[in-house]
N, CA, C and O atoms as a DFTB+ gen file, in Angstrom:
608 C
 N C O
     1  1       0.855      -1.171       0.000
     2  2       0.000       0.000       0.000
     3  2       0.897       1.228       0.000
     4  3       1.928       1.399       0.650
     5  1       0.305       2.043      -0.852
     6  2       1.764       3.440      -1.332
     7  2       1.051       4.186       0.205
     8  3      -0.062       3.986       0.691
     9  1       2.210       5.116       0.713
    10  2       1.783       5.666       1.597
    11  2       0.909       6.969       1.287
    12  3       0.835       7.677       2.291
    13  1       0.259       7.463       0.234
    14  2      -0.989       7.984      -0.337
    15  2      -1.841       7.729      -0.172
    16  3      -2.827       8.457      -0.288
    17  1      -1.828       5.990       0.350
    18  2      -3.401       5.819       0.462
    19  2      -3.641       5.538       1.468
    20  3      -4.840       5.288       1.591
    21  1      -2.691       5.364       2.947
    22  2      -2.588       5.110       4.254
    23  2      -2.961       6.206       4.701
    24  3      -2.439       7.243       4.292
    25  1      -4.162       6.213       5.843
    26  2      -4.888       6.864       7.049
    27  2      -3.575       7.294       7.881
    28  3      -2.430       6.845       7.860
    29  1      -4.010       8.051       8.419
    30  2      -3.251       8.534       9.707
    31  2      -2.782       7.590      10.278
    32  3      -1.566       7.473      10.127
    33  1      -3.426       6.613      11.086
    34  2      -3.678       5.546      11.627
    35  2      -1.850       4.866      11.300
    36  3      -0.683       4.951      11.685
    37  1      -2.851       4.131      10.212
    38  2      -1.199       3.496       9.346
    39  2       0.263       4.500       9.477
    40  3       1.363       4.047       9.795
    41  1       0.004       5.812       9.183
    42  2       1.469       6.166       8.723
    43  2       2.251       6.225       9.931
    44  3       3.450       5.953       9.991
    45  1       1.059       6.822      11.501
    46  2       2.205       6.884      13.023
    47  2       2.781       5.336      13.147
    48  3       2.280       4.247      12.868
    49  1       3.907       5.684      13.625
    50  2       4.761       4.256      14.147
    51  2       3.890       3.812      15.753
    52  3       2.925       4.376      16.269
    53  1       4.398       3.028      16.063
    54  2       3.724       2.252      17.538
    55  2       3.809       3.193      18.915
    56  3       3.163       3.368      19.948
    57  1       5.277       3.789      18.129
    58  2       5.734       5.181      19.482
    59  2       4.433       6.354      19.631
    60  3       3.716       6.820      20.516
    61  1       4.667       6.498      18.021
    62  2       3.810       7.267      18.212
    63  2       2.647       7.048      18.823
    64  3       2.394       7.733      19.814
    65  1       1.681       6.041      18.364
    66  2       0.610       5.852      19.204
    67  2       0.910       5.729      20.649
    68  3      -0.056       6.271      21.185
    69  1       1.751       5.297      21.621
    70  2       2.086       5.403      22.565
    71  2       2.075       6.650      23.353
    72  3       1.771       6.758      24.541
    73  1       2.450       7.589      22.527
    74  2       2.433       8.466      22.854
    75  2       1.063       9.616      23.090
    76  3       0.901      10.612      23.794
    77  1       0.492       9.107      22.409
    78  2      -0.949       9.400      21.852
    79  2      -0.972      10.481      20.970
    80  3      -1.661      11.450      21.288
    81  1      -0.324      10.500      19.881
    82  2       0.216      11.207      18.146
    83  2      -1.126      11.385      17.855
    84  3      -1.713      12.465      17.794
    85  1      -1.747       9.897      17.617
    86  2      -2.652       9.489      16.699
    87  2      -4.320      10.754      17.168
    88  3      -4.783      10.933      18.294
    89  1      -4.731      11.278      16.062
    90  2      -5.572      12.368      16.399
    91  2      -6.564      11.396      16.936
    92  3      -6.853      11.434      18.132
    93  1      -6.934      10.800      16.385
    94  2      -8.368      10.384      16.881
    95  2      -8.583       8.687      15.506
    96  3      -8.004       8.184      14.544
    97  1     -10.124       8.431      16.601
    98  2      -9.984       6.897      15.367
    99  2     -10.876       7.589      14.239
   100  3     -11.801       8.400      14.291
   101  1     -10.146       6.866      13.087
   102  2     -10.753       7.334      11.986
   103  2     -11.649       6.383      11.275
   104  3     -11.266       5.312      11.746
   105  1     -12.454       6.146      10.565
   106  2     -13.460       7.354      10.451
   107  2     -14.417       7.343      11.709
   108  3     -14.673       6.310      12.328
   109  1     -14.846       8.401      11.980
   110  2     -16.149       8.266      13.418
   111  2     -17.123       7.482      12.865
   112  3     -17.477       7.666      11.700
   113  1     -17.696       6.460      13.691
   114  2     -18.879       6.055      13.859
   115  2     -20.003       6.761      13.908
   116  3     -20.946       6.219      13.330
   117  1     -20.248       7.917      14.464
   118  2     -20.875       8.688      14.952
   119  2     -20.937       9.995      14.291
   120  3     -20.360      10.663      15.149
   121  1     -21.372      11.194      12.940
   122  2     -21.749      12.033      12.825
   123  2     -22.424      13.387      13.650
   124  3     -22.278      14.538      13.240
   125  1     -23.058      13.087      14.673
   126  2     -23.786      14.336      15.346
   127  2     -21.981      14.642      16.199
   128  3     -21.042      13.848      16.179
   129  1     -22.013      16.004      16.848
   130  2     -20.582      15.920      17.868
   131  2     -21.459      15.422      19.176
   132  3     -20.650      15.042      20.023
   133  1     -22.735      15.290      19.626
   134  2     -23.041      14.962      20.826
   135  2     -22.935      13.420      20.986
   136  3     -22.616      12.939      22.074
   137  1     -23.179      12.713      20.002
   138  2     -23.178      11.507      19.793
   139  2     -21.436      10.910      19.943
   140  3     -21.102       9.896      20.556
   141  1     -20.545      11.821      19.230
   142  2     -19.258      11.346      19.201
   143  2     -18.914      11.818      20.828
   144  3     -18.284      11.078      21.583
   145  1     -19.341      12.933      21.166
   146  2     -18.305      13.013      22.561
   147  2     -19.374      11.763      23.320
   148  3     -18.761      10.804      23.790
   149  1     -20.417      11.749      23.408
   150  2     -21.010      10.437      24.170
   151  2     -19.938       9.101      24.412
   152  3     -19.551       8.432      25.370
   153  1     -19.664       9.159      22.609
   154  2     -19.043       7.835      22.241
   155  2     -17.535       7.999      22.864
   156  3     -17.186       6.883      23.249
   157  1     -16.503       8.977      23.109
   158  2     -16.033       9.291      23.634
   159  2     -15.684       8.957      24.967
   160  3     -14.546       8.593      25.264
   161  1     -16.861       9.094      26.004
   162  2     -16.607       9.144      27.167
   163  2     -17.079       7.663      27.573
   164  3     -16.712       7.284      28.685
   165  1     -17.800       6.842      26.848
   166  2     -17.594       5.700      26.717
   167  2     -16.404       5.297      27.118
   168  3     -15.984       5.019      28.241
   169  1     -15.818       5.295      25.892
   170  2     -14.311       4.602      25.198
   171  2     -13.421       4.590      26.544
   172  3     -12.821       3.649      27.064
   173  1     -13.546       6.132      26.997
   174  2     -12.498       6.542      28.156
   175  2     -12.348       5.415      29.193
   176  3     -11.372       4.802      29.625
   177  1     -14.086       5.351      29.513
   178  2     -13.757       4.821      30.629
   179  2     -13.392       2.977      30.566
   180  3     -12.774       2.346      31.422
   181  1     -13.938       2.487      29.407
   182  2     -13.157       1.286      28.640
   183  2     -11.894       1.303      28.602
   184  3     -11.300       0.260      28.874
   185  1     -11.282       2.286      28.315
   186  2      -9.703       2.202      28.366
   187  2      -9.488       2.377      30.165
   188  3      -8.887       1.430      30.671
   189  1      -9.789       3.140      30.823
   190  2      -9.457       3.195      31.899
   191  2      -9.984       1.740      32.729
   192  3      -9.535       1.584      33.864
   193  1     -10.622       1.025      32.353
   194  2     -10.878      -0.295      32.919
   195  2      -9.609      -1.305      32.579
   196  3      -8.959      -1.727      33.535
   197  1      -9.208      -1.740      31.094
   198  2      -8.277      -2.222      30.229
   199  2      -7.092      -1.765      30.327
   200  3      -6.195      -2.414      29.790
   201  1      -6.718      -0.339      31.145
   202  2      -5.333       0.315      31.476
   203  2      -4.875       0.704      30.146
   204  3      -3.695       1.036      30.032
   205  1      -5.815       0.713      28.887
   206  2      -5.347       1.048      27.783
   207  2      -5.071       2.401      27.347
   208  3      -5.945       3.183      26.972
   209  1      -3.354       2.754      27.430
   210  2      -2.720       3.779      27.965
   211  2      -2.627       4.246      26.727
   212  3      -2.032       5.313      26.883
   213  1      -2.856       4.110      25.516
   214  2      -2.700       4.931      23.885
   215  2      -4.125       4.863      23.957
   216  3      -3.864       5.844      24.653
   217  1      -5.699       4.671      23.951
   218  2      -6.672       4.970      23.896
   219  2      -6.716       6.323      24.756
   220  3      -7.162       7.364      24.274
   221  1      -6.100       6.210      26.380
   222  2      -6.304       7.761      27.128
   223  2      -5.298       8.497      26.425
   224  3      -5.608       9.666      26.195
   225  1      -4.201       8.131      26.032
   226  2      -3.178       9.352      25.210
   227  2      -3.978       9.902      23.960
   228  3      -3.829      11.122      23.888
   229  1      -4.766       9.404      22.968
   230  2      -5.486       9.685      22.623
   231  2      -6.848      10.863      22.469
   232  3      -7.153      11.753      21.675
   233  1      -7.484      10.207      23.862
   234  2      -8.711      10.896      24.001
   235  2      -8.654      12.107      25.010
   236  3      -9.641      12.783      25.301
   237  1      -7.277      12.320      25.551
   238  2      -7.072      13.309      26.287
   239  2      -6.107      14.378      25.304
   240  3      -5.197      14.077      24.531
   241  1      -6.547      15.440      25.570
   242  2      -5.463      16.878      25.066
   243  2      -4.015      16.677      25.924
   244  3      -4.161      16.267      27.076
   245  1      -2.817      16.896      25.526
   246  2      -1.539      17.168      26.047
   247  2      -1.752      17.853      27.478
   248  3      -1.233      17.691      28.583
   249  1      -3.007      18.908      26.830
   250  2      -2.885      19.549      28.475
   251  2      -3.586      19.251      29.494
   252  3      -3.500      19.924      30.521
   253  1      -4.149      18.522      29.424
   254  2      -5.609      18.334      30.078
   255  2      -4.801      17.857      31.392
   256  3      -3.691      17.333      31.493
   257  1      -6.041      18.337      32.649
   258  2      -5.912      18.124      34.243
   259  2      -7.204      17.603      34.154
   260  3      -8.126      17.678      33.342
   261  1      -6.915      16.799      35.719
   262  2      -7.977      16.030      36.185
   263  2      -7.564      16.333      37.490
   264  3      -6.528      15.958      38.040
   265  1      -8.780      17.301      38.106
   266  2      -8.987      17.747      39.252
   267  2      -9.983      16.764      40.327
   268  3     -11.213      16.803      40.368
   269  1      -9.087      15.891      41.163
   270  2      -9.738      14.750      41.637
   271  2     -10.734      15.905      43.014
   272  3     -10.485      17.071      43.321
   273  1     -11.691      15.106      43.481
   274  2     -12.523      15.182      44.622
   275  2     -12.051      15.777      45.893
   276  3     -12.715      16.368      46.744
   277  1     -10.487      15.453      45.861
   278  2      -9.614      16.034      47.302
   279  2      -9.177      16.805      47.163
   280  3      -8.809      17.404      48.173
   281  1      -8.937      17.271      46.111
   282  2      -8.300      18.178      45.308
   283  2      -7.005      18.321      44.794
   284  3      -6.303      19.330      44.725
   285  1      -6.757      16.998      44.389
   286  2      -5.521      16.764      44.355
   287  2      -5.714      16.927      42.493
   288  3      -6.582      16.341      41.846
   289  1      -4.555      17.966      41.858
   290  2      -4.564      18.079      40.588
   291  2      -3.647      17.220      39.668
   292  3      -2.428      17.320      39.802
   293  1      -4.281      16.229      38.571
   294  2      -3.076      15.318      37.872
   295  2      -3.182      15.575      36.746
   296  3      -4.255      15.564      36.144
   297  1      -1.403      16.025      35.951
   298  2      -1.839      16.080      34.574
   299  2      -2.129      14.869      33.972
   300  3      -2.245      13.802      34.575
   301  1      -2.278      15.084      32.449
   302  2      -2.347      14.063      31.580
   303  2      -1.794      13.132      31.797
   304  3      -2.383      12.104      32.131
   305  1      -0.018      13.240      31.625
   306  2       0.626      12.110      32.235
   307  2       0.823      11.598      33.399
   308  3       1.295      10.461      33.394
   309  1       0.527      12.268      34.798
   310  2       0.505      11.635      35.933
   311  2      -0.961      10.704      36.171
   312  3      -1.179       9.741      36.906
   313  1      -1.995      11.576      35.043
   314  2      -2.851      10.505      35.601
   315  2      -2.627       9.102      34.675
   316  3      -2.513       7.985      35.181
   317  1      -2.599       9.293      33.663
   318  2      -2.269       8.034      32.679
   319  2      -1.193       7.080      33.575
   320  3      -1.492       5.914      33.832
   321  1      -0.151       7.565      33.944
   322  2       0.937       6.364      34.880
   323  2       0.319       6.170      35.895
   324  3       0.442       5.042      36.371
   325  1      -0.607       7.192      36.655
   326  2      -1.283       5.981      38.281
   327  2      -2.478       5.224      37.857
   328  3      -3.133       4.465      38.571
   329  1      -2.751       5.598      36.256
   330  2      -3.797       4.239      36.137
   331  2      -2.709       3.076      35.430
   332  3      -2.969       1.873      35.447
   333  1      -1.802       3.487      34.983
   334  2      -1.275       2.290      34.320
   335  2      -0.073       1.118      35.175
   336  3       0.373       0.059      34.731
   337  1       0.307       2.041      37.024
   338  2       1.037       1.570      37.816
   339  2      -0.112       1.047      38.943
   340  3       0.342       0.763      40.052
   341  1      -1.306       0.925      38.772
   342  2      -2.265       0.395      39.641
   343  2      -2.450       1.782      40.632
   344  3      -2.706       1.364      41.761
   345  1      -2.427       2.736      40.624
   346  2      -3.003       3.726      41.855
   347  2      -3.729       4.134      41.648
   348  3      -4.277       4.607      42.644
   349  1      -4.399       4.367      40.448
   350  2      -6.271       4.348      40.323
   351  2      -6.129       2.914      39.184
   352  3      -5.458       2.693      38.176
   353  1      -7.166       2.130      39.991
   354  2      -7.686       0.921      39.683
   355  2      -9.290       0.896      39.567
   356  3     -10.063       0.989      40.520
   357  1      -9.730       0.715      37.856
   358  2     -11.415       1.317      37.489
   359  2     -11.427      -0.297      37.122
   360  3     -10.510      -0.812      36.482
   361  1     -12.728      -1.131      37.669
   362  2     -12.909      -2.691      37.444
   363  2     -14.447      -2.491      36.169
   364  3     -14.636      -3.063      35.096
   365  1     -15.127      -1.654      36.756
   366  2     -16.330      -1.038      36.076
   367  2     -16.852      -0.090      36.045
   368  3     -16.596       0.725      36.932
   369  1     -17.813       0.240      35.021
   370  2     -18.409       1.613      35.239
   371  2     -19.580       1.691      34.619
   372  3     -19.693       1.671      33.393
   373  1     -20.549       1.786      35.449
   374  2     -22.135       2.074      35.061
   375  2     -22.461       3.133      34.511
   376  3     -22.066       3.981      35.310
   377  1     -23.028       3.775      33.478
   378  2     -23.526       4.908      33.229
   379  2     -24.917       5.510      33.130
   380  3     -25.591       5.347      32.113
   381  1     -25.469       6.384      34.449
   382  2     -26.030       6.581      34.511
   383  2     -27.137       7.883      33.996
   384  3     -28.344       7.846      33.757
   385  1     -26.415       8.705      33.962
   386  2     -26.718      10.150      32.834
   387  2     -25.334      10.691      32.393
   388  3     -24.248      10.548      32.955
   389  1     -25.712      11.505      30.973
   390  2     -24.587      12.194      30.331
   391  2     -25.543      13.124      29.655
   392  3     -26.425      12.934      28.818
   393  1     -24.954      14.535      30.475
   394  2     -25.439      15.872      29.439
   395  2     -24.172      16.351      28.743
   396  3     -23.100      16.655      29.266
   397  1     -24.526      16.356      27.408
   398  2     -23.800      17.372      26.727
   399  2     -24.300      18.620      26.227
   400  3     -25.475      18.882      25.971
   401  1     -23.434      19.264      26.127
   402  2     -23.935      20.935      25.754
   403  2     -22.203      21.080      24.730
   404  3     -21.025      20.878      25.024
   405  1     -22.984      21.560      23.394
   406  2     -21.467      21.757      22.374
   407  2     -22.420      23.351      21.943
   408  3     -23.600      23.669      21.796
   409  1     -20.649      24.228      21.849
   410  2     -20.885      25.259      21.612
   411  2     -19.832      25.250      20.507
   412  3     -18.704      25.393      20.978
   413  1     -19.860      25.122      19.147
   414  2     -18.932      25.541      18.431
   415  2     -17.848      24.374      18.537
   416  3     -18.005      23.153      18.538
   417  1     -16.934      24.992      18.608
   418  2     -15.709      23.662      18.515
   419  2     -15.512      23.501      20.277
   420  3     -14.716      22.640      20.653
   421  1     -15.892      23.933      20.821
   422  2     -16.200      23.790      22.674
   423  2     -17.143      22.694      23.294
   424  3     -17.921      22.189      22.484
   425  1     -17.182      22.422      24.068
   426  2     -18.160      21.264      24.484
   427  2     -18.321      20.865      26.335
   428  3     -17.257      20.405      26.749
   429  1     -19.254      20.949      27.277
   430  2     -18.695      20.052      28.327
   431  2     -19.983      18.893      28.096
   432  3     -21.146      18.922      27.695
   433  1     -19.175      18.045      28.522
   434  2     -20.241      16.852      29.044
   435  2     -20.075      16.677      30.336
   436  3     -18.936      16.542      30.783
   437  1     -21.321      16.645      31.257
   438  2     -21.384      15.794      32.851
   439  2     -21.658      14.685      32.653
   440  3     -22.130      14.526      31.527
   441  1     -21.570      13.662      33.330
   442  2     -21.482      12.275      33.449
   443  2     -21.390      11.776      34.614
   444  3     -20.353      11.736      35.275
   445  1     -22.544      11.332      34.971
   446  2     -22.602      10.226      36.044
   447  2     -22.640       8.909      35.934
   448  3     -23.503       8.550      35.133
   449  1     -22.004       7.992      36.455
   450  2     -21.345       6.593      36.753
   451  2     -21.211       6.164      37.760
   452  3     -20.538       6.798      38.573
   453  1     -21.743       5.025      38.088
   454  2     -21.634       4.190      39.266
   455  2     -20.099       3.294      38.737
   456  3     -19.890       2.586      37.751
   457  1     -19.534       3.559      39.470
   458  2     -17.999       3.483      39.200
   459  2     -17.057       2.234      40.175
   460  3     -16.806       2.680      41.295
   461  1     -16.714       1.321      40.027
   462  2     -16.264       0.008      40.957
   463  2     -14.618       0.485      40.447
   464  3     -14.092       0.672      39.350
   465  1     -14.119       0.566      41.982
   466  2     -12.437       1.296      41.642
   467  2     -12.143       0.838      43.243
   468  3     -12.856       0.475      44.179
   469  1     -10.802       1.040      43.052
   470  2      -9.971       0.896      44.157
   471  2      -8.906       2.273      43.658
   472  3      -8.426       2.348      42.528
   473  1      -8.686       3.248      44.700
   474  2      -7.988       4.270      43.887
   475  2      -7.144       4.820      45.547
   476  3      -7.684       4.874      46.652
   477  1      -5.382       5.237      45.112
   478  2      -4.886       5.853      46.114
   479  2      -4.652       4.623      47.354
   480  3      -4.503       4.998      48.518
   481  1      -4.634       3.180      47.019
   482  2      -4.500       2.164      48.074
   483  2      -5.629       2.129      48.832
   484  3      -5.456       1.461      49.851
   485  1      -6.777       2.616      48.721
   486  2      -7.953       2.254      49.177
   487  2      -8.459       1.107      48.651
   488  3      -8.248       0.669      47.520
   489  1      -9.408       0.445      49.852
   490  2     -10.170      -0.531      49.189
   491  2     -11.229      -0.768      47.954
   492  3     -11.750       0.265      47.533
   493  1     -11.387      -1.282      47.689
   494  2     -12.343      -1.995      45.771
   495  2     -13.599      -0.895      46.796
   496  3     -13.550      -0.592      47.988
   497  1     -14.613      -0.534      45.748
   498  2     -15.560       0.172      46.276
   499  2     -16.358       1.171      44.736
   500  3     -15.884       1.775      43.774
   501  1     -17.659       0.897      45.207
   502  2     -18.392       1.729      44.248
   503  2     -18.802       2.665      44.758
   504  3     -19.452       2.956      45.761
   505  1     -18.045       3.434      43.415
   506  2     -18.324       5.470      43.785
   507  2     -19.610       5.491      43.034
   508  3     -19.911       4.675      42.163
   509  1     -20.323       6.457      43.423
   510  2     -21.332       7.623      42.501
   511  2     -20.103       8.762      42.238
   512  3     -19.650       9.519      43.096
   513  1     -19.700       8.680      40.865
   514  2     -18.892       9.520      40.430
   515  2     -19.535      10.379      39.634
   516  3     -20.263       9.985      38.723
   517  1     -19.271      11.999      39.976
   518  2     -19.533      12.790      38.679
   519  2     -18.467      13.250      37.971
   520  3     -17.553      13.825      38.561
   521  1     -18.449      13.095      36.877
   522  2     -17.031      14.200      36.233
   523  2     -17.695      15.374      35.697
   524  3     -18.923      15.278      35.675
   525  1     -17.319      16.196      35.364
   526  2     -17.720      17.547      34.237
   527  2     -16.532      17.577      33.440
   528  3     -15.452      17.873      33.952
   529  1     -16.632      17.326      32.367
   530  2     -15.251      17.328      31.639
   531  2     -15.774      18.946      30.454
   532  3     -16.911      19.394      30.302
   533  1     -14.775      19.333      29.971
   534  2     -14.748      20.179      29.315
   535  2     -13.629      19.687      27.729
   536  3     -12.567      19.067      27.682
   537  1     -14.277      20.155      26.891
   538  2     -13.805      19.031      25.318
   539  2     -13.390      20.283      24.433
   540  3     -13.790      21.402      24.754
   541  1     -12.582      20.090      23.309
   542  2     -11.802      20.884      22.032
   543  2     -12.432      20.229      21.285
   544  3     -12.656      19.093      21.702
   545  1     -12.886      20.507      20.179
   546  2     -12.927      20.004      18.532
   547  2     -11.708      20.694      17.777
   548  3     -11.604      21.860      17.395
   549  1     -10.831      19.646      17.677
   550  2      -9.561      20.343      16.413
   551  2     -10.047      18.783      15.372
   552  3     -10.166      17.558      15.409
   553  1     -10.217      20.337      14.280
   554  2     -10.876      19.354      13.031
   555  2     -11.978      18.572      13.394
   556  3     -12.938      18.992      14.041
   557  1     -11.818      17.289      12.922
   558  2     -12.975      16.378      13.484
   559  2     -13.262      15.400      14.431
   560  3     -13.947      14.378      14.426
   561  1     -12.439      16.075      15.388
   562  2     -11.968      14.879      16.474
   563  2     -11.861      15.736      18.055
   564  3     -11.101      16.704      18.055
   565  1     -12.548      15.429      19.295
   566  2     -13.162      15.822      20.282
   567  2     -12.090      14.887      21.141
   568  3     -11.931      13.666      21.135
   569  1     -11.339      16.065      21.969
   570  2     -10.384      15.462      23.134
   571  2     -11.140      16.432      24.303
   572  3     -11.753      17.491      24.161
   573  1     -10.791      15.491      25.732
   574  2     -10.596      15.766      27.000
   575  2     -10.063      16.980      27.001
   576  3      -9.078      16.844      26.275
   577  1     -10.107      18.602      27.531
   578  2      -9.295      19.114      28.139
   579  2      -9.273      19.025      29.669
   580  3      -8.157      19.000      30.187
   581  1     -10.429      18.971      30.523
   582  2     -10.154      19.094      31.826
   583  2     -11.324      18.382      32.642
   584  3     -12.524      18.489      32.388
   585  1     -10.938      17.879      33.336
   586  2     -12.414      17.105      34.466
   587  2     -12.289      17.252      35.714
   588  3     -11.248      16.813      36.204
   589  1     -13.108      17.787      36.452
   590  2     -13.484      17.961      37.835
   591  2     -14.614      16.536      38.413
   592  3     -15.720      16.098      38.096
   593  1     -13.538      16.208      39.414
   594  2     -14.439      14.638      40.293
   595  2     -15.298      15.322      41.007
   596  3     -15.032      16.524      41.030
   597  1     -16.344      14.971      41.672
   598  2     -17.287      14.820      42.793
   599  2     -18.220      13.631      42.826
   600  3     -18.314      12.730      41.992
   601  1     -18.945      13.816      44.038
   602  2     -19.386      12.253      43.772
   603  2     -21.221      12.522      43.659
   604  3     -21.339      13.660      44.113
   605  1     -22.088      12.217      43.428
   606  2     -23.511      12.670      43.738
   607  2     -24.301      11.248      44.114
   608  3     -25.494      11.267      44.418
């Protein structure tokens, strides 16, 4: 296959995806943007069950924070290594509501999940987790910039 006719996908090397290069999966399933960030926050928390550390490099922005419940702030990469060194441990995740609101290439979604984790050396335990995440559209592809925990 000439590299003309190779996707994005194909042309990053393995690093790259590792790294999370790769913009997004191509082509979307999903047309509406409420439907794709839905599909989105899905995926996330699938990868965060699977520890699948190029799906969150991926679906998160370079910059993105995750402002946990205690208030403890982790970037991108600190949170990606304490899910991938066992210090947040996600077994499942129920989903119970998701509002989105997209403004333009802007977006937040809330999301509630009944959430089965062991996180910080605490014991296995189901949260009522809320996130509020806040999302970019560059081009056609919807990343994470920032999420605030609480629990409801």
């Amino acid at each position: 296959m000439s590299s003309m006719n190779m996707t994005e996908k194909e042309i990053l090397t393995n690093e790259d995806r590792t790294e999370g290069k790769m913009a997004c999966s191509l082509p979307c399933k999903e047309t509406d943007d409420e439907a794709q960030i839905k599909a989105l926050y899905i995926e996330m928390y699938e990868a965060m069950v699977a520890k699948d550390t190029v799906t969150l490099n991926r679906v998160h922005s370079e910059d993105f924070v995750l402002n946990h419940m205690t208030g403890l702030k982790q970037s991108k990469r600190e949170y990606i290594k304490a899910i991938e060194n066992g210090t947040l441990n996600y077994f499942s995740a129920e989903h119970e509501q998701i509002n989105i609101k997209v403004n333009g290439i802007h977006a937040t979604l809330s999301g509630r999940s009944k959430v089965n984790a062991a996180v910080f050396g605490g014991g296995r335990h189901t949260w009522r987790l809320q996130l509020l995440f806040h999302l970019v559209k560059t081009g056609h592809c919807w990343k994470f910039t920032s999420a605030s925990a609480s629990t409801y």
